[in-house]
N, C-alpha and C positions, 0 to 999 in steps of 0.2 A: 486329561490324563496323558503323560506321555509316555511315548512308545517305548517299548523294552521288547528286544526280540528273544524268542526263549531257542533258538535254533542249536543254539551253541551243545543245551540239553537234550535236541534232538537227533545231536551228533553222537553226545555221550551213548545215547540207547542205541543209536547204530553201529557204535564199537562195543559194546558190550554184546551185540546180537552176534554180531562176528568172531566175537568171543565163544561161544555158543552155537560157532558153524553154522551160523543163521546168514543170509545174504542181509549184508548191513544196512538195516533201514529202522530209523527212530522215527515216534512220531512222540508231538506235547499236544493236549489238550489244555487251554487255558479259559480261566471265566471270565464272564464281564468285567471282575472285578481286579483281572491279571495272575490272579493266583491260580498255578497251576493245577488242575484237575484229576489229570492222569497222564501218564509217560509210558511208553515199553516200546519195545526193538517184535523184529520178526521172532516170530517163533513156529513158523509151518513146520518143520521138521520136528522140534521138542514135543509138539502137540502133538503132532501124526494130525494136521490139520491144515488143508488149504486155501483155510479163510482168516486161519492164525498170522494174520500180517501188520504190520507196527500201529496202522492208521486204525484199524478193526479193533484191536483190541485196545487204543487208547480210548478209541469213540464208544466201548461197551462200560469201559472203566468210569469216564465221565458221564456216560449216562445214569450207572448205578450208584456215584455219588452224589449227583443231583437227583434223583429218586423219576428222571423224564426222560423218556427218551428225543424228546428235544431238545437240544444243546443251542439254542439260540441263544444270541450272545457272546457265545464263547467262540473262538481262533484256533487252527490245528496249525502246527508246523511240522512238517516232514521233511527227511531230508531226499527225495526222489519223487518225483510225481505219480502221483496215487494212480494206481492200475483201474477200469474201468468198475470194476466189483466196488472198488475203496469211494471212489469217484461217488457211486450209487448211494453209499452208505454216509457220505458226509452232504449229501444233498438230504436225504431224507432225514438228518438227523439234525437238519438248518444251520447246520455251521455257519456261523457268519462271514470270516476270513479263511482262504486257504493261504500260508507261507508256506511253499515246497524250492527246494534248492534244487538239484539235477535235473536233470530232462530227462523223460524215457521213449526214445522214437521207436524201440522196439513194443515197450509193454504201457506204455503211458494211454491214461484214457482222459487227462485235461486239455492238455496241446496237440496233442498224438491221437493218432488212432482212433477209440472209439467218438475223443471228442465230449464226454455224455452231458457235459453242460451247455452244450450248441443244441442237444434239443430241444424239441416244445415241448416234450412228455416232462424234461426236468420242471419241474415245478418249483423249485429255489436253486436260485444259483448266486453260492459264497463270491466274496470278491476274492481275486484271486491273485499273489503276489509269486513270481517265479525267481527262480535265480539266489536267493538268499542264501548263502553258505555253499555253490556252487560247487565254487573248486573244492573243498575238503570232501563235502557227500562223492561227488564222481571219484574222487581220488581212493577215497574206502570201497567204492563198488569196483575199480581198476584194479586196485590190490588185491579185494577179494578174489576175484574173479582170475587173477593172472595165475595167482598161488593155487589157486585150484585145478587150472590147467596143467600149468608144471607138476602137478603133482607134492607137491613141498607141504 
C-alpha cells in the first residue's frame, strides 16, 4: 500500500480548533485499511474538560467505530507531540504509528519530558514519526499563542 499522509487534515482540525479558541491541535485516526476513522481539534474549554484534547477524542472516536478499544492497526497523526496523558492513551489503545509534527519541550511526553514510551511499564510502543508538517503546526501554535498575549 502506499503511503498517504493524512497531516494536512490534521492541520484542518487544528485550525478549526483555533477557530473555537481551542489551542490548535488536530489529531486523524486512520485504519489499516487507510480510511480515516476519526478526526477532531482540541476541545478542553468547549467541553469544560481536561482530557477533551484532539488525540483523546480522535482515539475514543475510532475506538467506538471499530466497536475495540484496540485500535491496532491503525496510525494517529497529530499536529504537536501528544502530552504524556495522550502518550498513555495511544499506548494502551496500540496504535501502531504515531505521525506528530511540532515538538513540545515544554508539555511533550514522546521526546520531551515524561518520555512515556522509554519505559518498561509501556507495554506497546507505536513507531513513531516526528517532524511531519512541522513548520505550519508550530506556526498555528506561535500565532495562537502571540494573539492571545497581545490580547487581540
Amino acid at each position: 500500500m502506499e503511503f498517504t499522509s493524512h497531516m494536512d487534515h490534521a492541520l484542518w482540525q487544528a485550525r478549526a480548533a483555533a477557530g473555537r479558541g481551542e489551542t490548535p491541535v488536530g489529531a486523524v485516526v486512520v485504519g489499516p485499511d487507510g480510511r480515516v476513522l476519526a478526526a477532531d481539534g482540541n476541545r478542553v474549554r468547549e467541553l469544560a474538560d481536561p482530557t477533551a484534547h484532539a488525540e483523546m477524542l480522535a482515539i475514543r472516536a475510532a475506538a467506538a467505530t471499530l466497536g475495540s478499544e484496540r485500535l491496532t492497526g491503525c496510525d494517529l497523526y497529530v499536529t504537536l507531540e501528544p502530552c504524556p496523558m495522550c502518550a498513555g492513551a495511544i499506548s494502551l489503545a496500540r496504535i501502531r504509528r504515531l505521525y506528530y509534527g511540532a515538538e513540545d519541550p515544554k508539555t511533550g511526553g514522546v521526546a520531551h519530558g515524561a518520555r512515556v514510551f522509554g519505559h518498561r511499564q509501556c507495554h506497546h510502543v507505536p513507531e513513531v514519526y516526528d517532524g511531519i508538517g512541522a513548520g505550519e503546526a508550530g506556526a498555528l501554535l506561535r500565532d495562537f499563542f502571540a494573539t492571545r498575549r497581545n490580547g487581540t
